[in-house]
C-alpha positions in Angstrom: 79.8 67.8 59.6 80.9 67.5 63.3 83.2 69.1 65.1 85.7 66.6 65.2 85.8 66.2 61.8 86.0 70.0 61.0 89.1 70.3 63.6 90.7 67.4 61.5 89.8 69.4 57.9 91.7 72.1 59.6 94.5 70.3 60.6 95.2 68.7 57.3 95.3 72.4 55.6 96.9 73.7 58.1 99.9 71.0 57.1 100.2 72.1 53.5 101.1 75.2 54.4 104.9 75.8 53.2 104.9 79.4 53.8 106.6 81.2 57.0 104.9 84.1 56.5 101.7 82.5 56.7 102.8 80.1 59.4 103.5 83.4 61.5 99.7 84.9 60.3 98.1 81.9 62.3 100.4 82.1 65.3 99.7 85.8 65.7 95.8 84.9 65.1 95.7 82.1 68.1 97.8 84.0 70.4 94.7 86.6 70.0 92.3 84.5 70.6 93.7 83.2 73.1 94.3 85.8 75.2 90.9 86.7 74.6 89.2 84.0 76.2 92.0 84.5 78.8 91.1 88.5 79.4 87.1 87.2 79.9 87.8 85.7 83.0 90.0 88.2 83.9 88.0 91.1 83.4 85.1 89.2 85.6 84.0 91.0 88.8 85.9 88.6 91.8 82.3 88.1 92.7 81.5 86.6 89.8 84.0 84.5 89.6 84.0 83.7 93.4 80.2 82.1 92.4 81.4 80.6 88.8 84.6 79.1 91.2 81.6 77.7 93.8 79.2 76.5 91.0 81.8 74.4 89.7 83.3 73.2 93.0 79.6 71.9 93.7 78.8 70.4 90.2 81.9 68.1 91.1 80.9 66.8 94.0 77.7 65.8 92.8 75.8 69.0 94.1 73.3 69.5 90.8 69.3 69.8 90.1 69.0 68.5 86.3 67.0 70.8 84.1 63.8 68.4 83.9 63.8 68.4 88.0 63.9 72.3 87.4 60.9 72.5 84.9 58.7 69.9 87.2 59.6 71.7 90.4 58.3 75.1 88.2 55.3 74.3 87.0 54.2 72.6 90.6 55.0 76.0 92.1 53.2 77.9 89.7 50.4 75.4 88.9 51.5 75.1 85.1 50.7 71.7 83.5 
């Protein structure tokens, strides 16, 4: 099943749900996970996210090596076939 699909399977239960208590459950559960993902960033080094900030700044403008350039650029430096 892809994701898509599973986010719509969830969707559809979560409208049968009639009760407020319930209701408040999930609320309470996303605002966790939410902050979550929000205290990850936070709790970063500023160096790190100085570099993450610059990394993504560069892959924008067009600034990228693509993994198979990578690999053939490793194994000529390191004589691997």
């Amino acid at each position: 099943m892809d994701f898509a699909t599973r986010k719509l399977q969830l969707l559809e239960q979560f409208m049968k749900i009639v009760s407020t208590e319930k209701i408040e459950k999930l609320e309470q559960f996303f605002k966790k996970e939410i902050s979550n993902e929000q205290d990850v960033w936070d709790e970063m080094p500023q160096t790190v996210q100085e570099i993450v900030d610059q990394s993504l700044h560069e892959s924008e403008e067009g600034k990228v090596i693509s993994h198979q350039e990578v690999i053939a650029k490793a194994k000529k430096k390191y004589n691997i076939s």
